[in-house]
N, C-alpha and C positions, 0 to 999 in steps of 0.2 A: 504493500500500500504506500509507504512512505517513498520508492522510487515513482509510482505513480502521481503521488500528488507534484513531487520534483519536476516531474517532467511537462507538467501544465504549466506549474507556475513557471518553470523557463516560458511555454509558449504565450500564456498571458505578457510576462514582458517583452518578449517579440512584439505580439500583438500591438501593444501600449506603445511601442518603437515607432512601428508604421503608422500606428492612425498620428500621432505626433508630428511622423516626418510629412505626410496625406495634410494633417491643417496648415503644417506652415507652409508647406506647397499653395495652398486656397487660399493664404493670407496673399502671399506676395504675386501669385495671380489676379488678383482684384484687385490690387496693388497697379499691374501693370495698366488697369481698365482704364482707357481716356474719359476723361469728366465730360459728364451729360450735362448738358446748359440745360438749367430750371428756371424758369417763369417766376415772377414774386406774387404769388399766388396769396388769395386772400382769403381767408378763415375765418370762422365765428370763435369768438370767445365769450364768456359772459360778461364782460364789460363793451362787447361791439367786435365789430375788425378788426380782423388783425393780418398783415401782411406775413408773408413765409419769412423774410427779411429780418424782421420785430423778433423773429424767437431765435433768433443767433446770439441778443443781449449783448455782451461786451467779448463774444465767442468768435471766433473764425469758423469752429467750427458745429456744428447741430446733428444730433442725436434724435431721430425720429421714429416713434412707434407706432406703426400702423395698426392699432388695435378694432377689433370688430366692434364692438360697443358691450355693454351691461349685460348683453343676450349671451355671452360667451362665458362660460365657467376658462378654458383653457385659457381665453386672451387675457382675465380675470387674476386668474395664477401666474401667468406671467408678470402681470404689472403689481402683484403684490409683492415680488423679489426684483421690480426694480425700485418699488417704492424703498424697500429694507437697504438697498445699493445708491441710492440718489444723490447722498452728498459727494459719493468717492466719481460717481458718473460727472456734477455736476461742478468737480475739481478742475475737468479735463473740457468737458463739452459742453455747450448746453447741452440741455435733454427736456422733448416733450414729447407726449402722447397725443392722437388724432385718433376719433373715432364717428363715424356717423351716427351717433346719438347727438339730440339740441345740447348744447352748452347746461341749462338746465337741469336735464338727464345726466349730463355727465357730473356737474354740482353735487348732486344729491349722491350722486354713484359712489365718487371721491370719497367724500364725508364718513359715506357707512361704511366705504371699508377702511378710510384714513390715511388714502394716500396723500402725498405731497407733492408731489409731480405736476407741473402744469398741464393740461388738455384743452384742446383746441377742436372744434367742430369742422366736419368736413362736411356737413347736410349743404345739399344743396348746389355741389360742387365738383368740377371735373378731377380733384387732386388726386380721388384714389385710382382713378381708371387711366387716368395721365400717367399715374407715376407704377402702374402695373399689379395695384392690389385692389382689383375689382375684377370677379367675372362670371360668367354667364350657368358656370360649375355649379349643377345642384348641391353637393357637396357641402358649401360653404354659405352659410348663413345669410342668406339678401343679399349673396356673391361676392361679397369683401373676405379678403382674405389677409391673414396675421402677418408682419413680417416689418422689418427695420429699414430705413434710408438713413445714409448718412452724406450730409450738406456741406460743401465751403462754401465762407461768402469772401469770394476774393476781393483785394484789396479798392477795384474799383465800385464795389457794390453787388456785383455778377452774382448768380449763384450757381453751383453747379451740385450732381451728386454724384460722389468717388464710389459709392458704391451702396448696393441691397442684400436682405436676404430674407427669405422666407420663413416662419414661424411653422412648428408640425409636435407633436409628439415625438420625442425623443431630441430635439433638436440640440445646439451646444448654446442656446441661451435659457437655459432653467433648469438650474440645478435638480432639483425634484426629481425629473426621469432619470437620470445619473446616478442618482441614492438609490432607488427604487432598483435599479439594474443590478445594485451591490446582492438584493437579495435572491431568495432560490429560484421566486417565480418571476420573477422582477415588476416593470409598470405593466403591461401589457393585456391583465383582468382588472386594471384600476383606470377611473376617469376622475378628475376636477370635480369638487361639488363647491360650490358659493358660502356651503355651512357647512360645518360636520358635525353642529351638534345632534 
């Protein structure tokens, strides 16, 4: 038994080798992706408009989370581990959330679960389908689908995005599926609930 289990655990660190060597590959891949000129697209917030522009703050750079709105346990979970991460994110980037719920909705949403994080409304607006997280996928809730941009606003004003990714189960942004993977069965009989009491 004990050369048995040896010999996994060498092929676990193999393993852990290649997907390590596989992300920094897909870092500096998207790395190489020439910047998409973005439009200064203008959003609801609950104080009025707000331009794409306004949430860079004193930032070059913007941290965007294309969240599906309140109807989502999974986009839910996720924004409650960036709520728990927000000042070490908001060290380096700005960082805000978009979701097509009214400003309103997203208010009340915030509150109960106590996030901190700014949010921003996309009701009403070409942002999510522009910028490739809308679609037609029964799949996906009212067709918006989960996933990150990240903005420069260069030094003339421009803005551009260096790069995206999409949000899933299992993904490398929430910890949660990662723990969950430690165990025998791992996440894969388990979903997101809003409560657990």
């Amino acid at each position: 038994m004990p050369e048995i289990r040896e010999e996994l655990e060498r092929q676990v660190a193999v393993a852990r080798e290649e997907l390590e060597t596989a992300r920094r590959k897909l870092v500096a891949l998207r790395r190489r992706l020439p910047p998409e000129p973005v439009k200064d697209y203008e959003l609801k917030s609950a104080d009025g408009p707000v331009k794409l522009s306004q949430m860079f703050g004193d930032k070059d750079d913007l941290i965007l989370i294309h969240n599906m709105g309140a109807g989502c346990a999974n986009c839910t979970m996720w924004a409650d581990e960036f709520n728990g991460v927000i000042d070490h994110l908001r060290s380096r980037a700005a960082f805000v959330v978009v979701s097509p719920d009214s400003p309103a909705d997203q208010q009340k949403f915030a509150q109960k679960r106590g996030w901190r994080f700014t949010m921003y409304s996309t009701q009403g607006t070409q942002f999510n389908e522009d910028m490739g997280f809308h679609s037609e996928d029964e799949t996906f809730q009212s067709g918006y689908q989960p996933g990150v941009s990240a903005y420069r606003k260069n030094s003339d004003g421009s803005i551009v995005r260096v790069s995206k990714d999409e949000f899933g189960p299992g993904d490398l942004y929430c910890s949660v599926w990662h723990l969950f993977d430690l165990l025998p069965d791992g996440w894969r009989s388990w979903d997101p609930q809003f409560d657990y009491s």
